[in-house]
C-alpha positions in Angstrom: 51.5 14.6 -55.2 49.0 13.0 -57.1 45.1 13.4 -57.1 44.2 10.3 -55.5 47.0 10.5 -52.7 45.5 14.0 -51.9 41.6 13.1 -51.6 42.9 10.4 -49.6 44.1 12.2 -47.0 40.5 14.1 -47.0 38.5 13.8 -43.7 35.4 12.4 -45.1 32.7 14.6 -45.2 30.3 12.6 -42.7 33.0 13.4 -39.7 33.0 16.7 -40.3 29.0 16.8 -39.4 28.1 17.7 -35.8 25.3 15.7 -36.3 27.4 13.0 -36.5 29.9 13.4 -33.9 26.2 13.5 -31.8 24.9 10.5 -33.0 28.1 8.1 -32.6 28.7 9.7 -29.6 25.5 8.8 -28.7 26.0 5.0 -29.7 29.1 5.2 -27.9 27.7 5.9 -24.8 24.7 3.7 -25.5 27.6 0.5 -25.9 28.9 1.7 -22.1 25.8 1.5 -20.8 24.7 -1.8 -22.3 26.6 -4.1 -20.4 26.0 -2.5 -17.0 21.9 -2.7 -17.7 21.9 -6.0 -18.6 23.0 -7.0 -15.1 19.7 -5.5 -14.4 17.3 -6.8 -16.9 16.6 -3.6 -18.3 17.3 -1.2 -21.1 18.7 2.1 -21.5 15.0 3.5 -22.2 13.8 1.4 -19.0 16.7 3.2 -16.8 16.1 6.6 -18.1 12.4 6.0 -17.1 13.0 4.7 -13.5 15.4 7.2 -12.7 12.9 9.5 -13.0 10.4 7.6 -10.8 13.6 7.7 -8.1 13.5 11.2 -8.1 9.7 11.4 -8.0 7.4 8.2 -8.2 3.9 7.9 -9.5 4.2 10.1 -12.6 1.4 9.8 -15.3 2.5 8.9 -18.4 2.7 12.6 -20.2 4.7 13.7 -16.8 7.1 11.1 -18.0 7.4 11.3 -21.6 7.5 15.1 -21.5 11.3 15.5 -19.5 12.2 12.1 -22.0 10.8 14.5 -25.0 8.8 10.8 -25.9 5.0 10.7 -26.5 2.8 8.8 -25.2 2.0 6.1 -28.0 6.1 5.6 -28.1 6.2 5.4 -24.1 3.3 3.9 -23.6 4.5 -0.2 -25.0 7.9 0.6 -23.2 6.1 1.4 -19.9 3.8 -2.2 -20.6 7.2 -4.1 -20.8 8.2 -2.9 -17.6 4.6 -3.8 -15.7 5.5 -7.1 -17.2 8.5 -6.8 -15.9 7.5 -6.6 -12.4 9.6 -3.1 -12.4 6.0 -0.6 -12.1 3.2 -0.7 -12.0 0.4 1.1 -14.1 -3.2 2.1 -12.9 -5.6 5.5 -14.3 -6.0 8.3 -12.1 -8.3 8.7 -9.5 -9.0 12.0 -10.0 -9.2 11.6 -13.8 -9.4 8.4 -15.4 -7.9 9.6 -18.9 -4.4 9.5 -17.0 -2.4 6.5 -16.6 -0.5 6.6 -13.4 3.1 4.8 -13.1 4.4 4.0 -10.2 7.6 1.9 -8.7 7.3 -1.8 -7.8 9.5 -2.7 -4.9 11.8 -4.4 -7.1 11.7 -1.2 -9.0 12.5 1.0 -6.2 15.4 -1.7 -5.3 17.3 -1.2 -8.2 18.2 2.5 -7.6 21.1 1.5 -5.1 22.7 -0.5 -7.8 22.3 2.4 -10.0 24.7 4.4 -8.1 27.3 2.0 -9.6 26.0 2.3 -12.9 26.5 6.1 -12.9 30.0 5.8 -11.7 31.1 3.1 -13.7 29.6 5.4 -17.0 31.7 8.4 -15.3 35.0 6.2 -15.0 34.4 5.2 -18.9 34.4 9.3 -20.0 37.7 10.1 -18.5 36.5 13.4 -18.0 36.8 15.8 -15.1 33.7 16.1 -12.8 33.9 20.0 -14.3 34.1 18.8 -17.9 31.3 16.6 -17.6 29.4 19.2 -16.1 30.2 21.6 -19.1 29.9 19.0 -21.6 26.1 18.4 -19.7 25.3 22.0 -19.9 26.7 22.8 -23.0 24.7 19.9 -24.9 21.7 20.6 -23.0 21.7 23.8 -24.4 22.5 23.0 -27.9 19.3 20.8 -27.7 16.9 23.3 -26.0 18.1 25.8 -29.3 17.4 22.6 -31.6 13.8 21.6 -30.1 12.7 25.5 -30.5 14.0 25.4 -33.4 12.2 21.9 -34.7 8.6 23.7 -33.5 
């Protein structure tokens, strides 16, 4: 067999990265998600920030960005395109007037019962097992908690 026949058949090295397999995974899921958001006007960013306002609305801006592991200068023009938007809306604390309070619009709120389909549709698109998503979830979550210690 020939030299160029064998380092053919090499997996290149960039697939061989977990790094890698994170990121275009990551793109992968991003594409799945795309379509389905559009049908709301909104993008992935957007729906990771209202679904945390589902679970819990008016959040100030660093009770946001801290779960989203974003600060506030990157969340901060994402959260203004949204007030614009008509999707929340943004006002400082009462209690202390260096805190920016977000909080659901009513169009904002409304999108939450399409977002049940969203979910499922992205759960159809895995093929995985309600278990191995779960393990997948937990697994990754970990690997990350390990990585952000790490990165301090």
């Amino acid at each position: 067999m020939s030299k160029n026949k064998t380092a053919s058949r090499r997996v290149p090295v960039l697939q061989e990265q977990l790094c890698f397999a994170l990121y275009s995974a990551s793109l992968a899921m991003t594409k799945v998600y795309r379509p389905l958001l559009q049908e709301l006007g909104i993008t992935y960013p957007q729906y990771l920030v209202l679904m945390l306002l589902w679970e819990q609305d008016e959040r100030t801006v660093s009770e946001l960005g801290e779960p989203l592991l974003l600060d506030s200068a990157t969340l901060t023009p994402l959260l203004k395109r949204m007030e614009a938007a008509g999707l929340v809306t943004r006002s400082r604390s009462r209690s202390d007037e260096r805190q920016v309070v977000i909080g659901l619009t009513d169009e904002g709120a409304a999108m939450k019962e399409h977002a049940k389909r969203i979910m499922a549709a992205v759960i159809d698109a895995t093929g995985c097992s309600n278990a191995e998503l779960a393990q997948m979830k937990n697994d990754l979550i970990a690997l990350r908690d390990r990585l952000v210690a790490q990165a301090q």
